[in-house]
N, CA, C and O of each residue as an XYZ file, in Angstrom:
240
protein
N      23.464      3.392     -4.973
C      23.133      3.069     -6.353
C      24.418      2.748     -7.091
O      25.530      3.239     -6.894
N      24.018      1.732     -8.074
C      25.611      1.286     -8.725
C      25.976      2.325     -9.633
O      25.053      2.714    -10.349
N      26.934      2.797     -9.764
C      27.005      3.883    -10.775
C      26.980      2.985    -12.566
O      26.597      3.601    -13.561
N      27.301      1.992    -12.611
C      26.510      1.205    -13.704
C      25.768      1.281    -14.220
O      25.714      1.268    -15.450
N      24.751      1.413    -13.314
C      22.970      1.137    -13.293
C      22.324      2.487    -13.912
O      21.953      3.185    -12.969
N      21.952      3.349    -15.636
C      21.044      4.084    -15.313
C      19.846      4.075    -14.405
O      19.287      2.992    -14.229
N      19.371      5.174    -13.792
C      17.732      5.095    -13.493
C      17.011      4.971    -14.536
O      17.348      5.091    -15.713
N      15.822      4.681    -14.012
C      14.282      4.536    -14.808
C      13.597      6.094    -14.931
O      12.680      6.650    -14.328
N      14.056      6.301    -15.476
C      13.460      7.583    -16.049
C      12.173      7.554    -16.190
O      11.435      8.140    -15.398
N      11.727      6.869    -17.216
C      10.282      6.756    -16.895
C       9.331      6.564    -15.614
O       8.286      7.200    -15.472
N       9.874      5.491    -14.581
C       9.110      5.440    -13.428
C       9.743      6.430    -12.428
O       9.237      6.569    -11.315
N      11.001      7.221    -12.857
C      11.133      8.240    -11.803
C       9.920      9.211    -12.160
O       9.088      9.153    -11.255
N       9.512     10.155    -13.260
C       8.516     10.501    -13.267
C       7.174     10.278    -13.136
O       6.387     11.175    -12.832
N       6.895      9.285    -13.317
C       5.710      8.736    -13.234
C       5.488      8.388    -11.793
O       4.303      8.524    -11.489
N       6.239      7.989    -10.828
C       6.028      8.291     -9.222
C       6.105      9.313     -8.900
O       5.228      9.616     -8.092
N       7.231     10.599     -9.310
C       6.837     11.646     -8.702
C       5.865     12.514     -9.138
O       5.654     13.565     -8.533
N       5.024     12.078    -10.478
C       3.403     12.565    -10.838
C       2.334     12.422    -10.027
O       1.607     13.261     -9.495
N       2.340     11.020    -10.002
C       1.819     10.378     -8.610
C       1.752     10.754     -7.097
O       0.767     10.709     -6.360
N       2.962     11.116     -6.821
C       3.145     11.219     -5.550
C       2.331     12.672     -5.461
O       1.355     12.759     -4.717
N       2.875     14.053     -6.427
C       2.212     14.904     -6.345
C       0.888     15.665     -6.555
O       0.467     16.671     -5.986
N       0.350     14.910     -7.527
C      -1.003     15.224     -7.365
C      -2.104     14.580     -7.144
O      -3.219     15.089     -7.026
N      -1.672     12.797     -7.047
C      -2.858     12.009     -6.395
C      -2.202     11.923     -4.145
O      -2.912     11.425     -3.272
N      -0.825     12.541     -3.893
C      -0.603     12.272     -2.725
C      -0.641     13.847     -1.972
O      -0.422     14.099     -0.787
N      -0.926     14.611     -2.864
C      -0.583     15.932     -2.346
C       1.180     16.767     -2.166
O       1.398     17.862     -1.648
N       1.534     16.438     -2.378
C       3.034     16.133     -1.878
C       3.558     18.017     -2.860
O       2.681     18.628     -3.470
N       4.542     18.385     -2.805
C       5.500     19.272     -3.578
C       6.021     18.824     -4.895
O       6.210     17.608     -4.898
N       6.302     19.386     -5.965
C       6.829     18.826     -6.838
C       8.559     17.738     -6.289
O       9.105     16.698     -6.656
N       8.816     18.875     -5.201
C      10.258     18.517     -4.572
C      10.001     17.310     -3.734
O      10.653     16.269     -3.821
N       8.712     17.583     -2.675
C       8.775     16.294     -1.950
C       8.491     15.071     -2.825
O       9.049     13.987     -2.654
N       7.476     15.353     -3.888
C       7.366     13.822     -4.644
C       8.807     13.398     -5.542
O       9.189     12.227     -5.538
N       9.508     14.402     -6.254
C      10.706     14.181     -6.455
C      11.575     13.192     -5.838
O      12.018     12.174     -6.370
N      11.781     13.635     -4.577
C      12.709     13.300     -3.583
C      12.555     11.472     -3.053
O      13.440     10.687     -2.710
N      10.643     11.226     -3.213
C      10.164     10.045     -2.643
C      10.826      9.303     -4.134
O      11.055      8.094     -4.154
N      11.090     10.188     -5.344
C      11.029      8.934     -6.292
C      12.251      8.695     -6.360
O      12.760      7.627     -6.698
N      12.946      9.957     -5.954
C      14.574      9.068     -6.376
C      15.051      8.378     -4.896
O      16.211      8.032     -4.670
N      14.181      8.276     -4.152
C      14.792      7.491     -2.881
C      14.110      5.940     -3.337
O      14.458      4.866     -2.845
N      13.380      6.069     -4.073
C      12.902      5.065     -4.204
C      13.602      4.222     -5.404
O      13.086      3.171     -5.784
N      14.702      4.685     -5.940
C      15.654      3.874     -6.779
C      16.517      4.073     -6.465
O      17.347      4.192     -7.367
N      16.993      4.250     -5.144
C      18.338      3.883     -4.367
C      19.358      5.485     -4.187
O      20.486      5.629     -3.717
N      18.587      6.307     -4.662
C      19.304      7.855     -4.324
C      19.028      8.421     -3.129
O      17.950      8.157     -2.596
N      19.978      9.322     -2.485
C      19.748     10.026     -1.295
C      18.619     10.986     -1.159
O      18.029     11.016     -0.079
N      18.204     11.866     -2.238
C      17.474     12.920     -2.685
C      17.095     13.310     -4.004
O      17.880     12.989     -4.896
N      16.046     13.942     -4.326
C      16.027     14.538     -5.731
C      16.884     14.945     -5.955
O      17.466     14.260     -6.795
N      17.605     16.092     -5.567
C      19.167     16.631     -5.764
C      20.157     15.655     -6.181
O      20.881     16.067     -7.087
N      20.446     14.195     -5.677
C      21.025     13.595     -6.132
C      21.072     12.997     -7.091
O      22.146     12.776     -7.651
N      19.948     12.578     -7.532
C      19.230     11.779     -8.280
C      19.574     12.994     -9.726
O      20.213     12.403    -10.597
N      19.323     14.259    -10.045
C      19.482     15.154    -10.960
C      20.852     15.151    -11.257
O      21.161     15.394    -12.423
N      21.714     14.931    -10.460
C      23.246     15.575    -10.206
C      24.023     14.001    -11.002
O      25.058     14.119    -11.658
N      23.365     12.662    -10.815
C      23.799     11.775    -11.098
C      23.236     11.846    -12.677
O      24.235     11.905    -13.393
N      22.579     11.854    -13.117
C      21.461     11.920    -14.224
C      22.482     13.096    -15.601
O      22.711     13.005    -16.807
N      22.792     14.019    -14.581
C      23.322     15.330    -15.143
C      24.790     14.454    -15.645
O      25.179     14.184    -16.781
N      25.212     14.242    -14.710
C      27.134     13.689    -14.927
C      27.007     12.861    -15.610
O      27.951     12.893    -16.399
N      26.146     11.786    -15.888
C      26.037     10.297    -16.687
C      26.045     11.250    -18.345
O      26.652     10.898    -19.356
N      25.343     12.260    -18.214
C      24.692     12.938    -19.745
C      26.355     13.231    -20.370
O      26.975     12.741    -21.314
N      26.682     14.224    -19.384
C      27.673     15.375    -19.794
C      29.040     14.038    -20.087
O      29.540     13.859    -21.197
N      29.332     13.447    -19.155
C      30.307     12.611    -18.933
C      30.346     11.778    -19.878
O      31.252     11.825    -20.710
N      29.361     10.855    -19.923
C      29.317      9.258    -20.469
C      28.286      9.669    -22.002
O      27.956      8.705    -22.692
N      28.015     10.521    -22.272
C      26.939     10.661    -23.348
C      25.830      9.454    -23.316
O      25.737      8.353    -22.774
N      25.130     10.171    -24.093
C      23.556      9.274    -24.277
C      23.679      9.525    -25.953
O      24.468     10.311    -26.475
N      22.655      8.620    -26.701
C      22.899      8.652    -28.093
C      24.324      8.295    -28.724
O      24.487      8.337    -29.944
């Protein structure tokens, strides 16, 4: 992922809503499908990048 690039916040949740209660999945496993699915290794990563962009680069 480009470190440029925020994620989609919105469609990260909204797939891992999806994933978990229309796919059955964990909150973690649907997590994990959504941030792989915008170019992250894991949910873990995907939080950890999300987290540093906040603290680091501010929002607002």
């Amino acid at each position: 992922m480009s470190a440029l690039r925020i994620p989609d916040i919105e469609a990260f949740e909204e797939r891992a809503a999806i994933a978990e209660y229309d796919g059955g999945l964990t909150r973690l496993q649907a997590e994990s499908l959504a941030a792989t699915q915008q170019g992250f290794a894991s949910a873990g990563a995907y939080w950890r990048w999300l987290a540093d962009y906040v603290v680091n680069r501010g929002l607002g």
